[in-house]
Every structure is written in C-alpha cells, then in structure tokens.
C-alpha positions as CSV (number, residue, x, y, z in Angstrom):
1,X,-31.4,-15.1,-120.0
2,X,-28.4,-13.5,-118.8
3,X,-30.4,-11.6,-116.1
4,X,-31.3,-14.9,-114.7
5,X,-28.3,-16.0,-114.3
6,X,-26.5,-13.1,-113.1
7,X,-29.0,-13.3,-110.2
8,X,-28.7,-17.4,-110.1
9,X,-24.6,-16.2,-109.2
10,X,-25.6,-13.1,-107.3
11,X,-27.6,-15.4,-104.8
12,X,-24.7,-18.5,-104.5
13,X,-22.3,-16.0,-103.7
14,X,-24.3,-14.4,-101.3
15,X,-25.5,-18.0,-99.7
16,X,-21.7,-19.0,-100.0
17,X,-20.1,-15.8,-97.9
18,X,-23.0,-16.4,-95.5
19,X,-22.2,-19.6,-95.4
20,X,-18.4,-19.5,-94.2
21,X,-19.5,-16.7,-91.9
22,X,-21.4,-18.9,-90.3
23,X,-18.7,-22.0,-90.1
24,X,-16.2,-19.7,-89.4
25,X,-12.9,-18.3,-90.8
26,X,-9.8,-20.2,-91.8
27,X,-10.7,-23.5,-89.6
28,X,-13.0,-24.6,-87.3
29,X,-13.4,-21.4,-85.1
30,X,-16.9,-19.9,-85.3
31,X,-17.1,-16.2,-86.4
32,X,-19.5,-14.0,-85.4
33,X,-20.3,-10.3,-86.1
34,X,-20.2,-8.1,-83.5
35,X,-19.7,-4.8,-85.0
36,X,-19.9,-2.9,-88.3
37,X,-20.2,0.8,-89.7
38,X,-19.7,2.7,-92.6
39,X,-16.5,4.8,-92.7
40,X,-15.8,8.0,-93.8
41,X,-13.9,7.8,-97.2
42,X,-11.1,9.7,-95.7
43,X,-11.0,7.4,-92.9
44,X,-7.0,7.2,-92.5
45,X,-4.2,5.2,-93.3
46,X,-2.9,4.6,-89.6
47,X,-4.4,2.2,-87.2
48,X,-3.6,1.5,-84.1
49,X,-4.9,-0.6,-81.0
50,X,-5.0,0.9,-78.0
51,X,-5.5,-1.6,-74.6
52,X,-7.3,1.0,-71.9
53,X,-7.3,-0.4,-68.2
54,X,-9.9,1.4,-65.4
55,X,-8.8,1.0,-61.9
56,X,-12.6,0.4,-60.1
57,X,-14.1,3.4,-59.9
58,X,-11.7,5.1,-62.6
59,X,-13.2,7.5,-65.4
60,X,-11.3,9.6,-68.0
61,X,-12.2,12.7,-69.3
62,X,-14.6,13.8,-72.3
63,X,-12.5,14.2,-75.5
64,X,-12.8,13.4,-79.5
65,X,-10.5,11.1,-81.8
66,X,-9.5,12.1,-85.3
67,X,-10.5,9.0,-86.8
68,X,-13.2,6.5,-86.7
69,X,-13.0,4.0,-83.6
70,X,-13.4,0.6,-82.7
71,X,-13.9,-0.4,-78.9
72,X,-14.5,-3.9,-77.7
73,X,-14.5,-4.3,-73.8
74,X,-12.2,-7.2,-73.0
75,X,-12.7,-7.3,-69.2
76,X,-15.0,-6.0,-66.4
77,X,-18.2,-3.6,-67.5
78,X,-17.7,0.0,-69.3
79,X,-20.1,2.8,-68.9
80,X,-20.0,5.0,-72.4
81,X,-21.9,8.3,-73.7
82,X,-21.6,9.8,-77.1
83,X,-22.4,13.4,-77.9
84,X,-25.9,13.9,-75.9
85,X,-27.1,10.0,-75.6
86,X,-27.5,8.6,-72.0
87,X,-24.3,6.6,-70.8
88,X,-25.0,3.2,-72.1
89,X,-23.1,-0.1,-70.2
90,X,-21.1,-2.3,-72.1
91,X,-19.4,-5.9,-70.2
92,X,-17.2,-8.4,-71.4
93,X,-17.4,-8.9,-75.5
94,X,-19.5,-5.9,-75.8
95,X,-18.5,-3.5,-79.0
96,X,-19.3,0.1,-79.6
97,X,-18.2,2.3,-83.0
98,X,-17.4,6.0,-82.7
99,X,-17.5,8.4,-85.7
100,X,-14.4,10.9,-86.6
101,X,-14.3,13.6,-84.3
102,X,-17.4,12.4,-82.3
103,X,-17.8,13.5,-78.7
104,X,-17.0,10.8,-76.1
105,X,-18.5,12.5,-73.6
106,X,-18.7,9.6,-70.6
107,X,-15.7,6.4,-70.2
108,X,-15.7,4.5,-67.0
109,X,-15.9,1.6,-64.9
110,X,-19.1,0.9,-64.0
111,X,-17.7,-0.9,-60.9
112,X,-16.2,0.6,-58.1
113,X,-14.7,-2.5,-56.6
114,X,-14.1,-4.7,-59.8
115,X,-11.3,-3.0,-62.7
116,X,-12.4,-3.1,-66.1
117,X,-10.2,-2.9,-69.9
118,X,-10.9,-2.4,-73.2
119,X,-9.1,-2.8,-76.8
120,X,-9.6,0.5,-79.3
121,X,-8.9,0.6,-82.8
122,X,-8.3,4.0,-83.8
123,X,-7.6,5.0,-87.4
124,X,-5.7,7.9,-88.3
125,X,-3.5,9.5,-90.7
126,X,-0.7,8.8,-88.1
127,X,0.5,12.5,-87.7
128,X,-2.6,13.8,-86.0
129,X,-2.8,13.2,-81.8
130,X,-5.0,10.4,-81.1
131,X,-7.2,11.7,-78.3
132,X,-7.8,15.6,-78.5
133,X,-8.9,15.9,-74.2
134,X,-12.5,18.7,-74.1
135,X,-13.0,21.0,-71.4
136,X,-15.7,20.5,-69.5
C-alpha cells in the first residue's frame, strides 16, 4: 500500500515540475531547456559571466578553464572545438558545456564580415585565473 502511493506522489511531482517547465517560470514567459551537465562535486564556489565579442574574422587562442563552463552565443555564429572533436558551429541561442580543465582547442567567428558574442559562465573557486592560455 504505501509503495503505491509513494509512486502515485513520485509520478504527480514529476507531471507537476514538467508541467511548470513547460508553462514557464514565475509568469507567463515560456521556459525552455537548452543546456544541462553534470558537475564535478568540487565544482567551485565563484561564478562569473563573462560577455566575449569577435570582431569578423577574430579567433582567440587554445586554452583551459579551472572550472566547469557555460557558453550561450548571444549574437552572430561561433565556431568551437573541444580536445580532438571537429570545430562544431554554434549561432544565435545556441549553448555549449565545457568540463573543468577541458581543452578549448578552436573559438572564433565563423564570419569574416559579420561580428559575433557570446555570454560564459565560468565557475571557480575565485582565486584561481580564469582562462590558463596553451601553447600551440
């Protein structure tokens, strides 16, 4: 008996929270998913958002980040690599994740007429330098 209805709960709660995803957050704005990854335990205490503009044409160099980041591309199109994958294009709305310490070994605009920006989260444990630059 109690099995069934810890299930009975298990399943409103679940229809609920799916639910208000769905309809949104606090009001009537719709809220959608666009990005999600398990973090380290030791992920940091420190967060901070980062706005990164590309002039066209603009890359920056391969480097790491001590903590696990968030990238969303708020303007133009981004080409991105991490450790050995092929660069992979993200435009307008598009999100990427980056593990702690993960190569980042291609950023730039995919355009060479049109500039492009993003927003990254980084999390930290605020002491440690945000972007550690590799040589190529």
């Amino acid at each position: 008996m109690h099995k069934s209805i810890a299930a009975v709960t298990l399943s409103l709660a679940t229809f609920v929270s799916g639910s208000v995803l769905a309809h949104g957050g606090a009001g009537d704005e719709a809220v959608t998913p666009v990005a999600e990854a398990r973090l380290p335990q030791q992920a940091g205490s420190h967060a901070k958002a980062l706005r990164v503009d590309f002039a066209p044409g603009a890359t920056s160099r391969p480097h790491t980040h001590p903590g696990a980041v968030f990238v969303v591309v708020v303007s133009g199109e981004v080409e991105s690599a991490l450790d050995g994958e092929a660069p992979k294009r993200f435009k307008a709305g598009d999100a990427w994740y980056e593990a702690p310490e993960q190569l980042h070994r291609v950023t730039r605009n995919a355009s060479t007429t049109q500039p492009a920006s993003l927003v990254a989260w980084l999390l930290s444990d605020g002491k440690t330098p945000l972007v550690k630059p590799i040589a190529q």
